[in-house]
matplotlib code that plots the C-alpha trace (Angstrom):
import matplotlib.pyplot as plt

x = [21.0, 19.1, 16.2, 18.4, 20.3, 17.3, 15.3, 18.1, 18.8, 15.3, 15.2, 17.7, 16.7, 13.1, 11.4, 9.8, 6.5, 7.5, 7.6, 4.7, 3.0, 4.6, 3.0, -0.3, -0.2, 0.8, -2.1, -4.4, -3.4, -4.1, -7.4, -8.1, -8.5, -12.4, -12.1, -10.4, -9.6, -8.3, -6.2, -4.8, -3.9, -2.3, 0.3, 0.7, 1.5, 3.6, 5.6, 4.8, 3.7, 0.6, -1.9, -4.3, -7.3, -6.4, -9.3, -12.6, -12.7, -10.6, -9.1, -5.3, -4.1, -1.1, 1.1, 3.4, 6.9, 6.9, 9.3, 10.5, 11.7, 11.3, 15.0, 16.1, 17.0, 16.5, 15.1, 12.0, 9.2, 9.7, 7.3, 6.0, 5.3, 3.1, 1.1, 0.3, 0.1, -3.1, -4.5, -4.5, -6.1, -8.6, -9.6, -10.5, -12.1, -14.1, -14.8, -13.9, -10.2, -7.8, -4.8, -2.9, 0.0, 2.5, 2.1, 4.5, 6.8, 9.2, 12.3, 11.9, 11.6, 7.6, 6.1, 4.7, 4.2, 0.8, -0.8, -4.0, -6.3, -8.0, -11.0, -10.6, -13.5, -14.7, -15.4]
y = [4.0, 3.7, 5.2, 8.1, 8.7, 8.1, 11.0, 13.3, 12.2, 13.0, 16.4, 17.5, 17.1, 18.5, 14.8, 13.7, 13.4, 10.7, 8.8, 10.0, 8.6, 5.6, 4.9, 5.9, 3.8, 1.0, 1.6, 1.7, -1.7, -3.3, -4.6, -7.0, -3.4, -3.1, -1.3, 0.9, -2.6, -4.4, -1.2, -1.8, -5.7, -5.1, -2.5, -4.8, -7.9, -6.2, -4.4, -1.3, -0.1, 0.0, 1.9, 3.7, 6.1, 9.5, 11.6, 11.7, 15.0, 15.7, 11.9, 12.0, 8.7, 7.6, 5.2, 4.0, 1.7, 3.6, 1.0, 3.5, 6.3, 4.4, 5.3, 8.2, 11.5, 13.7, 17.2, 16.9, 14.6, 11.8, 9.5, 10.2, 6.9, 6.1, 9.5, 8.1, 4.9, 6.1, 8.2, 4.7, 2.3, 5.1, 6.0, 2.2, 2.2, 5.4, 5.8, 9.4, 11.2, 11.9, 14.4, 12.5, 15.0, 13.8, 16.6, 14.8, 12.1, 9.8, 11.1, 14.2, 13.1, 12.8, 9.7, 8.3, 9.4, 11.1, 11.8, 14.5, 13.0, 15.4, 14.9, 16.5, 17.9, 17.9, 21.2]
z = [8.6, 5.3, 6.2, 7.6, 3.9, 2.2, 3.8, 4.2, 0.2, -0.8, 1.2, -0.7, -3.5, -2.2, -3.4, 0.1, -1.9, -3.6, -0.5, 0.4, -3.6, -3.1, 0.4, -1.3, -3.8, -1.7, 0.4, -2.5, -3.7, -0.5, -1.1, 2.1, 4.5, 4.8, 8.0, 11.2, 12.9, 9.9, 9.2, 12.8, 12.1, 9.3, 11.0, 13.9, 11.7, 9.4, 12.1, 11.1, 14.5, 17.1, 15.2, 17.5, 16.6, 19.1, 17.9, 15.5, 14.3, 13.1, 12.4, 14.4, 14.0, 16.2, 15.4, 18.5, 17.7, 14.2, 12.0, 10.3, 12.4, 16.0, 17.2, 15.2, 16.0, 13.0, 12.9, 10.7, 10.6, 8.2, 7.7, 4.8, 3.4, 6.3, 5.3, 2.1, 2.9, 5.4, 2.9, 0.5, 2.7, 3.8, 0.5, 0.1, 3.2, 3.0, -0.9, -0.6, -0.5, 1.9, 2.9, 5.7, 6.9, 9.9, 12.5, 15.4, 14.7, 17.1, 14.9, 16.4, 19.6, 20.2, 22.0, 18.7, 15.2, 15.2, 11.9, 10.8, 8.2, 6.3, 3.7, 0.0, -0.7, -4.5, -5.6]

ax = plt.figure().add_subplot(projection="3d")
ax.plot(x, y, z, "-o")
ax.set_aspect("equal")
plt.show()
């Protein structure tokens, strides 16, 4: 029920990117993610969800049990924390930046939650 009133609360007020900051900062702080399978641990021990790697190029990430939305019916995606929790830990990873963007999410009936990681390009 929080997580419900907290998204609809944060859409209405058209502030979903702060979860997203939040989660991306989060992941930036957490230093002890040198890789894809540590990445995967760490979601699996914290209960975030089974973190699986769908495709290469581009990166779709899929996250199955998703703690946050696992359960809900809700008519947009909402895992935006996740998002930005990704683009964190793969910026650390990678050296290099990331747009993560949900494109299917269990809140809105999918499977899993299934995320598109993008690079930012420096121009």
């Amino acid at each position: 029920m929080l997580v419900i009133i907290t998204i609809k609360k944060l859409n209405d007020n058209g502030s979903v990117i702060s979860l997203y900051d939040i989660g991306y900062e989060f992941g930036k702080n957490i230093l002890n993610i040198k890789n894809i399978s540590d990445l995967k641990k760490f979601f699996k021990k914290n209960n975030l969800g089974n973190l699986k790697i769908v495709k290469k190029r581009p990166l779709i990430i899929k996250v199955e049990d998703c703690a946050f939305c696992d359960g809900l019916d809700m008519d947009s995606r909402i895992c935006y924390f996740d998002a930005g929790l990704l683009a964190g830990v793969l910026e650390n990873i990678y050296n290099k930046k990331f747009v993560v963007d949900e494109i299917d999410c269990m809140a809105k009936g999918a499977d899993a939650c299934y995320f598109k990681v993008e690079e930012i390009k420096e121009l």
